[in-house]
N, C-alpha and C positions, 0 to 999 in steps of 0.2 A: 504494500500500500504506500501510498505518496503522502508529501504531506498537505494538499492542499485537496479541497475538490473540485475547483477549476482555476486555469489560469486565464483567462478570459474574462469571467462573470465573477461577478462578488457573490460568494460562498459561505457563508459561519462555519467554522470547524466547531462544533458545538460539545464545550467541556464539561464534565463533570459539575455538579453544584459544589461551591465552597464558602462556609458561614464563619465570616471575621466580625464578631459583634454584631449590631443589627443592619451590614453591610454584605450583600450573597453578591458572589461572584460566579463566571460560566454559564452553564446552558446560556439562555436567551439573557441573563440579566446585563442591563447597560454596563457600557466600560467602564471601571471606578476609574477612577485620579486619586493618588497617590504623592505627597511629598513627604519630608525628611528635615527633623529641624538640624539645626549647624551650631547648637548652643551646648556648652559640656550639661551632659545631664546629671553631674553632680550641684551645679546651680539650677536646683529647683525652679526659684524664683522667675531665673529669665527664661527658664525651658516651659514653665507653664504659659509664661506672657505670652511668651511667641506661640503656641498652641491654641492658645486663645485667641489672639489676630489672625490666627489663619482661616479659623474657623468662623470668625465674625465677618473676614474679608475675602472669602473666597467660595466655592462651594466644594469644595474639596473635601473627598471620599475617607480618607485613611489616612494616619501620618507617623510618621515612625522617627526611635529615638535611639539612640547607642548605647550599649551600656558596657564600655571597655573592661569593666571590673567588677568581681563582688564586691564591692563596697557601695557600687553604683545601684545595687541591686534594691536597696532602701531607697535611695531616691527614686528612683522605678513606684517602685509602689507610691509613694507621697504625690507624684505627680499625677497618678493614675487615679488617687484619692482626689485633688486638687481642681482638676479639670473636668472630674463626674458631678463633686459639687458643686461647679461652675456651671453648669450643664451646657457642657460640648462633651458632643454624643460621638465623635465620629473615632472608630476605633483605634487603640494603639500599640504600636507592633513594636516590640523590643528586637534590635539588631544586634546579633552578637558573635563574636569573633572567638578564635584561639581557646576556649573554654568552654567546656560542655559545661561543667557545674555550673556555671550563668543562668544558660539558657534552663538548665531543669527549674531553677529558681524564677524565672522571669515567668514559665509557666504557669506559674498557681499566682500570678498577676494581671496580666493583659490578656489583650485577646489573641494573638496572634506574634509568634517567635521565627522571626528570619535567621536563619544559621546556616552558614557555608559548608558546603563537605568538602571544602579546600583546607578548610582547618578548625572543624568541627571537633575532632578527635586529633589529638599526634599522637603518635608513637615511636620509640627506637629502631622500630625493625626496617633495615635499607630498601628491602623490598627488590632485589635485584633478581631472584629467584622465584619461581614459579610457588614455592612454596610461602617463602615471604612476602610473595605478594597477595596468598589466600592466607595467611593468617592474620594482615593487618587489616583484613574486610573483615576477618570473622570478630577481631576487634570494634570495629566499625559497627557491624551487626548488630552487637550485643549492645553499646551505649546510646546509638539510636532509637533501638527498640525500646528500651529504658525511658529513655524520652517522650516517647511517643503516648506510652502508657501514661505520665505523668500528663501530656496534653489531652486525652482522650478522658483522663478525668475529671479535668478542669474545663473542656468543652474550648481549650485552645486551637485554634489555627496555626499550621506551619506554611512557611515559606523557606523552598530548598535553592536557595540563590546563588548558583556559583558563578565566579566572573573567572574572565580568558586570563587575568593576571594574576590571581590565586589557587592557582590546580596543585593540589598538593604532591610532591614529593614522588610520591606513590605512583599518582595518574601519569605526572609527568612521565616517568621512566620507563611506564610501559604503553602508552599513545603518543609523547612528545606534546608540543605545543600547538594543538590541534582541535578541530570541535572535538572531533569522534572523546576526544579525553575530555573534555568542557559535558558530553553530552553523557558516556558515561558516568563521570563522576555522580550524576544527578540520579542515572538511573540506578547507579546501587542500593539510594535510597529508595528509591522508589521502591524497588520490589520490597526492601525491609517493610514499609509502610502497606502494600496491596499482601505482604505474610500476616501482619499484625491488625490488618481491615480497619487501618487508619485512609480517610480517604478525604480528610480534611485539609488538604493540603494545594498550595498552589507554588508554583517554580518560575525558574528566570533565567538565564544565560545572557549575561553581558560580557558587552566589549565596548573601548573606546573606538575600536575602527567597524563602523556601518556594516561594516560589508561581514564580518568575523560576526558580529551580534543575528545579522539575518541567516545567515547561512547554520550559525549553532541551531537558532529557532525553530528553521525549516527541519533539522535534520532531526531536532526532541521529537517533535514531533509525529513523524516518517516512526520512530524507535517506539514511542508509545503505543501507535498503532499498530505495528506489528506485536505489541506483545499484550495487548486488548487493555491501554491504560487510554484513556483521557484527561489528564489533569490541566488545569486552567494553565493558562502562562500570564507573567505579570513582564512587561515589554520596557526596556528601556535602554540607553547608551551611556555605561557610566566614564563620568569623566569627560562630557560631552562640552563642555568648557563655559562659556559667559557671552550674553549681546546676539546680534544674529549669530553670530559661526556656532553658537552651541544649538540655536532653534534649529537651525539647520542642518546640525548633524545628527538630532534628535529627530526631525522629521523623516530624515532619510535613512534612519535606523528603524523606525517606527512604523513611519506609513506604507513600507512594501509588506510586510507583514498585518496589517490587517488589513489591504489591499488583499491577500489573499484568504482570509476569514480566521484570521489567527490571530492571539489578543484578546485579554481577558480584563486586564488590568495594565495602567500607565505611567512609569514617571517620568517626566523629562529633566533629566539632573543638570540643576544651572549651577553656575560660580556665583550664586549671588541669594537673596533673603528665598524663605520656603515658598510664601503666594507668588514670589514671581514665577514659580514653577507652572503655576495652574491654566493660566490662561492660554500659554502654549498647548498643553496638553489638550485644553478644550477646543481648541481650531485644530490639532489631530484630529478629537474624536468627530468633529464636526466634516473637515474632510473626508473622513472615513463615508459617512451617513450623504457624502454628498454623491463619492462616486457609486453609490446604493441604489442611486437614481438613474445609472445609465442604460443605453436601450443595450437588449442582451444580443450579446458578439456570437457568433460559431462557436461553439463546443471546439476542441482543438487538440490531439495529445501532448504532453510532455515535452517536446522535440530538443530539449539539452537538458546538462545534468544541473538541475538547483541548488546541488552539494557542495560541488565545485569549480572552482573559474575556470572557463577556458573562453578566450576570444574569438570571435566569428571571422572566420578569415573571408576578408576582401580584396579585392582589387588595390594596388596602389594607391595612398591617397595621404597626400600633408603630412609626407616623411614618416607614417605612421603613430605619429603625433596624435590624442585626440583633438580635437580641432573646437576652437568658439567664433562662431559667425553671431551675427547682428543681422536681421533686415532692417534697414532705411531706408527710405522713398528721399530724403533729403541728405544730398552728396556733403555739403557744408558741415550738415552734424559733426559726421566723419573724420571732416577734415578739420574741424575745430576742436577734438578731442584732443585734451594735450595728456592723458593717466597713463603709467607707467607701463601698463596692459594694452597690446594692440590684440583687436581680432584677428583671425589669420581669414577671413573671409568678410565683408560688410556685401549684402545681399539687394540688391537692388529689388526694391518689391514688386517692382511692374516687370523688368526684362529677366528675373530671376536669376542672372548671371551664368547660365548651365545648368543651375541647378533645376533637378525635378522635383516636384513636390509630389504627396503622393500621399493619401488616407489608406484605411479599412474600407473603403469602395474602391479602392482602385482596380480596373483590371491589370497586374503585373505581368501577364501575357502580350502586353504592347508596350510596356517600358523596355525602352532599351538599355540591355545589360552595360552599358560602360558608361552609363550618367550618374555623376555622385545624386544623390535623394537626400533630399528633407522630409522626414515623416513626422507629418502634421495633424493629429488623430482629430474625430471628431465627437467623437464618445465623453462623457462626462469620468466617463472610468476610463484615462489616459493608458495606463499601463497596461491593462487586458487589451485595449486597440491597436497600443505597438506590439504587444506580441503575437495578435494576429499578424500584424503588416510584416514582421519578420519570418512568422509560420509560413506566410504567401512567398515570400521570398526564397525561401529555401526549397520548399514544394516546387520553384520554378528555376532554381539550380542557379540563382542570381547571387552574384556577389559585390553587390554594386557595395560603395558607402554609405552609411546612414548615418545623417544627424537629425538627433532628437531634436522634436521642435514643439514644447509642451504649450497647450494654449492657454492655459493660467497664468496670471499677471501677478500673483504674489510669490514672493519668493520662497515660502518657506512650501506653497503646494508645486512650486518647477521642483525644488528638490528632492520632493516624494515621488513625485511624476519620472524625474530621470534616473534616480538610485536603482529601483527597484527593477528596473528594465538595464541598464549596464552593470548592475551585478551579477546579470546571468550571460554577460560576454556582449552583451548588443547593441550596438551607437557606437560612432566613430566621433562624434564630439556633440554641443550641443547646438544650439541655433536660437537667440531670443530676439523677440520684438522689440524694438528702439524703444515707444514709446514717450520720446522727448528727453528721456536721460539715456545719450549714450553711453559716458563711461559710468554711471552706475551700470548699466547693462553689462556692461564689458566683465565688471568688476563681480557679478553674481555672477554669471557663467564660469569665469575662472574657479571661484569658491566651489562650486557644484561637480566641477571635473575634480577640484583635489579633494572636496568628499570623498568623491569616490573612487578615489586612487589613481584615475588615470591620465595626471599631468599634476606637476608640484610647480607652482608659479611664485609661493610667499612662505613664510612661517607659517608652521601649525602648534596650535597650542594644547595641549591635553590637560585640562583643570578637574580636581572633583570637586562636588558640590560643596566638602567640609562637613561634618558633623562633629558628635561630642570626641572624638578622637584627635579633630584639629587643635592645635596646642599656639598657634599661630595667625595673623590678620590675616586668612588665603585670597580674600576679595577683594581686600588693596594690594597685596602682594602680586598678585594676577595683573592689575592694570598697570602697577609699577613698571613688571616685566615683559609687557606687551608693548610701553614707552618705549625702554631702556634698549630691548633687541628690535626696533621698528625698522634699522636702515639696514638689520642684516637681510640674508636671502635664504626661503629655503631649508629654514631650521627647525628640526621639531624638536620643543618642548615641553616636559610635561612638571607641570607645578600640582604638587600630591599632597592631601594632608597628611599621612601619616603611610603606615608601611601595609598595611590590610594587602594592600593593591596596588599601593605606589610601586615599586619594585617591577613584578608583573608586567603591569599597564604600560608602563614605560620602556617595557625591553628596547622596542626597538626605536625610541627616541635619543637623541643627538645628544640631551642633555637632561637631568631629570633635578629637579629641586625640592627635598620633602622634610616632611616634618618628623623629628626624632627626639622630640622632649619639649618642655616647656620653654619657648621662645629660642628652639633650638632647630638647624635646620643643616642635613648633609646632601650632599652634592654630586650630581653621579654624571658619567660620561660613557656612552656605549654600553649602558646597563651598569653596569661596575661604580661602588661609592668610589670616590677620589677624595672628598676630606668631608667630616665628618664633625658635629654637633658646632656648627657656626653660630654665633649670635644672630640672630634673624635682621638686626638695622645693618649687619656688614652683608647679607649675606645673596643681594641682588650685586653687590659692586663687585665680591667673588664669582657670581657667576658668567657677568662681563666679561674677567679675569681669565676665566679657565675660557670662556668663549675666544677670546683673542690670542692666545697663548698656543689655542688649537689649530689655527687659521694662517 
């Protein structure tokens, strides 16, 4: 079985029910929204405040809190006293790291316990060995199932949330740095949970790169179904950074997945306060429900692998470059654009420049094979119409080039629109409408190809949102750092609060900046610390330091 039920038509993959307080998630119920506060949850005081503004100023489903420590485990409860007597209803889920004792404790408190089986349990054993690596599950086995019972008491919800930058030890060494071990991981629990006929439960597989988060999703999945599990999935891109570039790389994490009926639950993790989170989410979910409305496409099979990348081979085109055109009717635009970004194409709207234009009507039997295409769908459900238009394509043994030419005029629906359609290999670059700002145009198109990995034109930043584990200012430190490296090219960064996933997340960045104590911050280059527990006021002028020093 696949994991979708169409690629074409909007589908629900319809999950199991799951009951987080008086909040049900799966089958038919609407998508929660989900944020995270950034306050240590050993201050009560400002952990409740900010729970209560979010919940006064938002309409926001669920929210959740850290709890780094037993000792945090009191405050847990105090706040959960705090905010009922307040009466804010919306439930609260205890996040919890490196310590199973936590989380049995946080159970007979809230409603619902997030715990990584990246580091749910440790153990000593290397796991090198066929044997060692079944005796540190049957480890696993035994403390989850413990837990579970403790949840099933108390009529708690679990959340089995692993990310692509905390696979434990174990997974690593025998999947590598891979879904198949991202998606593993999640299922070992799972079946402890479908042994123990716990089925309260809903999961999540993040990643900071789009493309790594959809492809785990698709692939849980494809795994559940063949082994007759349904459970919810709760969708997000962690680390997904601050401003547009994080809406945007949340959108295009997000909106291909429930573009194909998958999606239960949402958060879009900003760099910045909790309710900023929401409204994003809700022009997702709103998207979602928009492209619900499109007239239905051909039925159509499968025709590449959704698991993993491979590109669509065409005909020669723009050095192989993916390529950003613009159309403009007015040459002047153009040529008065002074940003640092040229398009490699400006599209004359009336003479079309060579290019063919081409929908889901088209007959592809009278296009001719060696004209680059612009596919311009007309469907309100963009992505099922390009993937017909490339179905038809293939069916007619064309290999012309294609650029996406999405008809939405917001930015954050063009990059749900094109993620989701070149993460399974298709479009040769993208194509947007002027509209009267050329080089903002220029400057979203660029963004949207290095989304999706295929052209690096500027820095990228990788930020987490901060929770009670940040020890440090991450939401000025982020804008500091985004000043400070503005004239470099090219570099990725990732500013981490703390080591959960800093480490991980960052493998494959340039330069990583995290947090390692109280106003304490070490400094990594190619994955590897290089100096360690900086004062956090020196510790952006170090990173300049090691930037230039490398260069």
């Amino acid at each position: 079985m696949e994991y979708t039920n169409s690629i074409t038509n909007y589908n629900r993959n319809l999950s199991c029910g799951v009951t987080i307080g008086g909040v049900k998630i799966g089958q038919e119920n609407p998508i929660a929204v989900q944020t995270m506060c950034n306050t240590s949850t050993a201050d009560i005081e400002k952990t409740v405040r900010q729970i209560v503004e979010v919940a006064q100023k938002t309409d926001c489903d669920i929210i959740r809190v850290s709890v780094p420590s037993i000792k945090d485990v009191e405050a847990l409860r105090q706040i959960h006293q705090r905010i009922r007597a307040l009466g804010v209803k919306m439930p609260l889920v205890a996040d919890v790291h490196f310590n199973a004792a936590i989380a049995f404790e946080c159970a007979k408190i809230v409603e619902k316990v997030r715990v990584n089986p990246g580091n749910f349990c440790h153990h000593s054993l290397p796991c090198l060995t066929e044997e060692e690596f079944k005796e540190e599950g049957r480890l696993l086995e035994k403390t989850f199932s413990d837990f579970l019972k403790v949840c099933k008491e108390h009529k708690t919800a679990v959340r089995i949330g692993t990310n692509h930058g905390s696979l434990s030890s174990r997974i690593l060494n025998r999947y590598g740095d891979t879904i198949e071990g991202m998606v593993e991981s999640v299922m070992e629990f799972l079946r402890v949970a479908v042994r123990e006929n716990f089925h309260n439960i809903a999961i999540s597989l993040k990643s900071s790169n789009p493309n790594v988060a959809i492809r785990a999703a698709r692939l849980m999945v494809k795994r559940m179904k063949d082994e007759n599990m349904n459970f919810p999935l709760h969708l997000g891109v962690t680390e997904a950074g601050e401003g547009e570039d994080g809406r945007l790389k949340s959108a295009a994490g997000i909106c291909p997945l429930l573009n194909d009926g998958i999606g239960d639950t949402i958060r879009v993790s900003l760099t910045e306060e909790p309710e900023n989170e929401i409204l994003p989410a809700k022009e997702i979910i709103a998207y979602r429900d928009y492209i619900k409305g499109g007239d239905k496409l051909p039925e159509i099979p499968l025709f590449y692998d959704p698991y993993n990348y491979k590109k669509r081979e065409v005909l020669p085109f723009n050095n192989q470059i993916a390529a950003v055109a613009v159309i403009s009717d007015k040459k002047e635009e153009a040529e008065a654009s002074n940003g640092d970004l040229k398009p490699d194409f400006v599209i004359d709207g009336n003479t079309k420049n060579g290019f063919v234009f081409v929908d889901e009507d088209t007959d592809f039997s009278k296009i001719d094979k060696t004209k680059p295409l612009v596919a311009k769908p007309k469907n309100k459900n963009q992505v099922g119409a390009f993937r017909y238009i490339f179905y038809q394509l293939e069916k007619n043994g064309m290999k012309n080039p294609v650029l996406l030419c999405p008809k939405s005029k917001e930015s954050f629906k063009i990059a749900a629109d094109c993620a989701g359609v070149f993460i399974d290999g298709f479009g040769d670059g993208i194509c947007l409408e002027s509209n009267g700002n050329f080089t903002k145009t220029v400057r979203l198109a660029f963004k949207i190809l290095q989304i999706s990995r295929l052209r690096i034109t500027g820095n990228e930043y990788v930020s987490c949102p901060g929770c009670g584990r940040t020890l440090y200012d991450l939401q000025s430190t982020v804008k500091k750092i985004k000043e400070a490296t503005k004239n470099y090219r090219n570099l990725k960064i990732a500013v981490m609060g703390c080591i959960v996933n800093g480490p991980g997340e960052m493998a494959d960045a340039d330069y990583g900046y995290v947090g390692d104590g109280k106003n304490k911050i070490s400094l990594y280059k190619d994955g590897k610390m290089v100096k360690k527990s900086i004062p956090e006021e020196e510790a952006v002028g170090e990173l300049l330091k090691l930037i230039d020093n490398s260069h």
